[in-house]
C-alpha positions in Angstrom: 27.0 -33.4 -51.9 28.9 -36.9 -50.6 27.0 -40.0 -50.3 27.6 -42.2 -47.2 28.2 -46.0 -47.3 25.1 -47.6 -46.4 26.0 -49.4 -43.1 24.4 -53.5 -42.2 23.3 -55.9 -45.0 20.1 -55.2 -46.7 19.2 -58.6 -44.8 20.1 -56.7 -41.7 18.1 -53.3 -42.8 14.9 -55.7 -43.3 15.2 -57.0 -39.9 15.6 -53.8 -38.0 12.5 -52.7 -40.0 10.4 -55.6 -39.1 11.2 -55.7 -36.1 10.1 -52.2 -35.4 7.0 -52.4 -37.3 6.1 -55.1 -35.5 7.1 -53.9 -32.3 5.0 -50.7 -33.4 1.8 -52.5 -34.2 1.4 -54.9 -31.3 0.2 -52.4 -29.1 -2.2 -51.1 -31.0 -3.4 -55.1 -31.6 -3.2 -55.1 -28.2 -6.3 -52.5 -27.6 -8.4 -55.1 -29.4 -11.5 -56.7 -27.2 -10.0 -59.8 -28.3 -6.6 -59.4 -26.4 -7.5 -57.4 -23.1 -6.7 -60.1 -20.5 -3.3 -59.9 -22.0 -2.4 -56.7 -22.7 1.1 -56.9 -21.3 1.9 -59.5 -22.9 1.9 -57.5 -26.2 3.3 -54.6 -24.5 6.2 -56.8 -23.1 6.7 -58.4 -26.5 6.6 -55.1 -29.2 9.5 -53.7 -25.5 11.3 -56.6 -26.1 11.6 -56.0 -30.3 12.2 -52.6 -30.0 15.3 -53.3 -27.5 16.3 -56.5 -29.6 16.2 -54.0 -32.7 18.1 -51.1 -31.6 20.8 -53.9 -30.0 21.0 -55.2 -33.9 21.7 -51.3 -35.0 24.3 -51.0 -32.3 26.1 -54.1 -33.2 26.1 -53.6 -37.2 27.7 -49.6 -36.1 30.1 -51.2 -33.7 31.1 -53.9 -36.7 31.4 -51.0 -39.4 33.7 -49.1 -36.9 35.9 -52.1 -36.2 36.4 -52.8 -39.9 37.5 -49.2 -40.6 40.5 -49.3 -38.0 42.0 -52.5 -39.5 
């Protein structure tokens, strides 16, 4: 069994992570009586994190495949 290099910064891994939780939980905040007038707000918002994370993923992948061809 081979291990694989862990790719990103444990900086970066927290990041992605947060940003997806968070992304995750503001809909369901969203459902709250609290919050109905603005509901898309949240569901704009947790769109926008989950987009913003997965850009972060595709950046640290393209920076680890840049640094192994040179």
């Amino acid at each position: 069994m081979t291990t694989e290099r862990v790719r990103g910064t444990a900086r970066e891994r927290a990041i992605v992570v947060a940003m997806i939780l968070v992304g995750g939980a503001l809909p369901i905040a969203a459902n709250l009586p609290l919050f109905q007038d603005v509901v898309w707000v949240f569901w704009l918002a947790a769109f926008v994190l989950m987009l913003g994370a997965l850009a972060l993923v595709l950046r640290i992948i393209w920076r680890d495949r840049r640094s192994r061809e040179s």
